[in-house]
N, C-alpha and C positions, 0 to 999 in steps of 0.2 A: 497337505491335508491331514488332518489328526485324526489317530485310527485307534479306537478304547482299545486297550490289552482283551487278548480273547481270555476264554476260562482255559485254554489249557497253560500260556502261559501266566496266568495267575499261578496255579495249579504249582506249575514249576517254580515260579517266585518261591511261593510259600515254604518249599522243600526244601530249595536253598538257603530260607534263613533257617530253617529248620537244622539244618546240618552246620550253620556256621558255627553252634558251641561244640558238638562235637569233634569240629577237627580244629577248634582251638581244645580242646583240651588236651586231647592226642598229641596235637603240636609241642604244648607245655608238657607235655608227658616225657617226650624224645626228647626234651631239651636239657629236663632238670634228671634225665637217668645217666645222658654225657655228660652233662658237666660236672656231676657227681662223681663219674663212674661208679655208678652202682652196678653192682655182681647181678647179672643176668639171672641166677639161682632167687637170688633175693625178688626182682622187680627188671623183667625184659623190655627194652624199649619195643614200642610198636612198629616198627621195621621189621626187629626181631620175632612179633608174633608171625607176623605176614607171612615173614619167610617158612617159620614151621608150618603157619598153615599150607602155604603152597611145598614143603616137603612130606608134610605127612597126609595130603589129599586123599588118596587111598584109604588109609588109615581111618581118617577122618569119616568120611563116606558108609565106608563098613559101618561103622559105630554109630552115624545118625542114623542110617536105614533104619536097625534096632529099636534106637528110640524112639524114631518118629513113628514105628507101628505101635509099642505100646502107649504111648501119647495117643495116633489115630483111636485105637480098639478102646482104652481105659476110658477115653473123652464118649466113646457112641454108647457103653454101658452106661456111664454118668449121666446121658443123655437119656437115654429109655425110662430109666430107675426117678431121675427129678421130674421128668414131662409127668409119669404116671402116677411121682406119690405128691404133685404139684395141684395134678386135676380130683384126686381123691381127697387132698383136703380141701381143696375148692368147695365141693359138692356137698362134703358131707362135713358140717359144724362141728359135730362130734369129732370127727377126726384131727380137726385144724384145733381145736383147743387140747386134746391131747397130745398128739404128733409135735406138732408146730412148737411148743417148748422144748422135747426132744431133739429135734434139729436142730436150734441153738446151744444146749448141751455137747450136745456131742462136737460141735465145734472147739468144746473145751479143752476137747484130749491132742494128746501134745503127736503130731504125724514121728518126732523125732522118736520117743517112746514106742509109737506101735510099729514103726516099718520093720524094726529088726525082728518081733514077734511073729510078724507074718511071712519072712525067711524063714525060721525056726519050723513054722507051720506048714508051709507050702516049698518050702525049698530057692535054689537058686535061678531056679527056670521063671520066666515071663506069668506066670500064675500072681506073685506078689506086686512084681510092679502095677500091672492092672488094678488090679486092688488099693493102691494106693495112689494111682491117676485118678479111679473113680471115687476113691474116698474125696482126696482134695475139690474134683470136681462138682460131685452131689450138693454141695450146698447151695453155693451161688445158683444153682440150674433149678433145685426146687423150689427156694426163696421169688427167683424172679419168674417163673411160670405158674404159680401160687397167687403170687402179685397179681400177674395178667389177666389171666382168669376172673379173678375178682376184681378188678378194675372197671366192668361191665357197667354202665350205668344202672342204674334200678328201674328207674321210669324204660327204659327201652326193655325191658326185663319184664317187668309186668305188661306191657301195650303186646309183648308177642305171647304171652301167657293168655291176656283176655282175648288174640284174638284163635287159642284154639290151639299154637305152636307145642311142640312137648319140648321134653327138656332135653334128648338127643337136639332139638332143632337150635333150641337157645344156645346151645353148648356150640355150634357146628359152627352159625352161621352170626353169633354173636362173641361170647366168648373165648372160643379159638383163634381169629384175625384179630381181635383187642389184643390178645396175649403176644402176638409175635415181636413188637417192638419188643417189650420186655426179655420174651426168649432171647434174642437177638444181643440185648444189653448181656445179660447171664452169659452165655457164650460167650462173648470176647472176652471176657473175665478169666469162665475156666480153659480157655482155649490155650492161655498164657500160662495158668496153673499145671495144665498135663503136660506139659514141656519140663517145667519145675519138678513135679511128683513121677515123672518119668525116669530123670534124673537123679533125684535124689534115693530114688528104688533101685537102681543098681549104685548107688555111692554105699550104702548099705551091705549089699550082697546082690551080684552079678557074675555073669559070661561074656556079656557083649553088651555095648551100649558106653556114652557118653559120660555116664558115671562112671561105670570101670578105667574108660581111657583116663580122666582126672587122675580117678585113685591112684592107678599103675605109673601114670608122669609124677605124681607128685611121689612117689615113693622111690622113682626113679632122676627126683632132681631135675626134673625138664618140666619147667616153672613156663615157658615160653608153649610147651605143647599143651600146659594147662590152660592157660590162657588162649590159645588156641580151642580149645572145645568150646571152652566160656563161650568166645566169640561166635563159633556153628552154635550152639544154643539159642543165643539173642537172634541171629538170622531167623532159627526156624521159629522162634516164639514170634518173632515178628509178620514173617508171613502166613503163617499160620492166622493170624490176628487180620492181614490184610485179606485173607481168602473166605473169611469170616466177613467182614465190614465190604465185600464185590458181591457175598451171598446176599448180603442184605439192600443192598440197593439193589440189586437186580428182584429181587423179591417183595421188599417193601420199597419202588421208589416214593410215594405218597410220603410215606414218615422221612425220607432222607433229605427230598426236598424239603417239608416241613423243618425239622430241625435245622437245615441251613437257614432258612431265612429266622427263625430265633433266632441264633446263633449272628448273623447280621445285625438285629434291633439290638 
């Protein structure tokens, strides 16, 4: 008797092809570093990363903690700062035709140019990395809760205006649950960036953290321990990215199911 695949293993089908370029590439990776013999220094095969990772665990660990707090803290300022100047220019015209160009400007300046300024300013301590998770983060977060917000239909906008509603109510019980897809898209975006800008603020100037482990392997010739952080980076940007997309369907399942079935037609 024929039994349809359930959705979990669909679920797992899907992973699986999903994964089949990746370890063909890895495969071809191992393959073209032996038969080269290429210098480990130059380009380690991935057996080679494994094993630092699994020898420098420890190591490894100390140095995400780090990151991953100011990644946490720099992403929940980014977060406070775009919800708040997302709803202010929602509300107020003025503001969104002023502001609302600014935020695309400032997009203009280069993170490479300001991190080091903000060491210089604030020192080596965790003050600049945050400031440069929230920097990378604040855009995407107020662009798409800005969006949200105003996504409100008009017609339902005015029918709760005529019938008496105030504009705390429109705001509460219309445009705050319109916005949350949107929030939600924002998020997964910077959630992947404060990993990056967490990162890339102690490759700059640090004490602790996954930049520094880079900087110090790769000044110390252990190209394989670099590669090793790389790889704990991708992990945490990844689930980080997943614990974000388990928020949102447990939060929004209405929009998750919605988008699968798009996503089917």
């Amino acid at each position: 008797m024929f039994r349809p695949p359930t959705m979990t293993r669909f679920h797992t089908v899907t992973w699986l092809l999903a994964a089949l370029p990746v370890l063909g590439i890895l495969a071809l990776w191992e393959v073209i570093v032996r038969a080269l013999a290429i210098d480990p220094v130059v380009l380690p095969a991935p057996t080679r990363v494994l094993a630092a990772t699994r020898d420098s665990a420890g190591l490894l660990a100390m140095h995400t903690r780090q990151t991953l707090l100011e990644a946490a803290i720099g992403l929940a300022l980014a977060l406070l700062a775009g919800c708040s100047l997302g709803a202010l220019v929602t509300l107020s015209p003025f503001l969104r035709r002023s502001v609302y160009p600014l935020l695309v400007v400032s997009q203009t300046i280069p993170m490479i140019a300001l991190a080091p300024l903000l060491v210089i300013w604030f020192g080596f301590g965790i003050v600049p990395k945050l400031l440069v998770v929230a920097l990378v983060c604040f855009f995407p977060l107020s662009v798409a809760v800005a969006d949200g917000l105003g996504s409100a239909e008009p017609e339902t906008v005015r029918l709760l205006r005529s019938m008496g509603a105030t504009g705390w109510q429109i705001f509460s019980k219309v445009r705050m649950p319109q916005s949350l897809p949107y929030l939600f898209s924002g998020l997964k975006i910077s959630v992947t960036y404060a990993v990056i800008g967490a990162v890339f603020g102690e490759w700059v100037g640090a004490y602790e953290g996954l930049g520094i482990l880079m900087q110090t392997a790769k000044n110390s010739y252990r190209t394989d321990v670099v590669f090793a952080a790389i790889l704990v980076t991708s992990i945490l940007s990844v689930g980080l990215f997943g614990i974000v997309a388990m928020l949102e369907r447990l939060m929004l399942p209405w929009h998750v199911r919605g988008a699968g079935r798009q996503r089917k037609q």
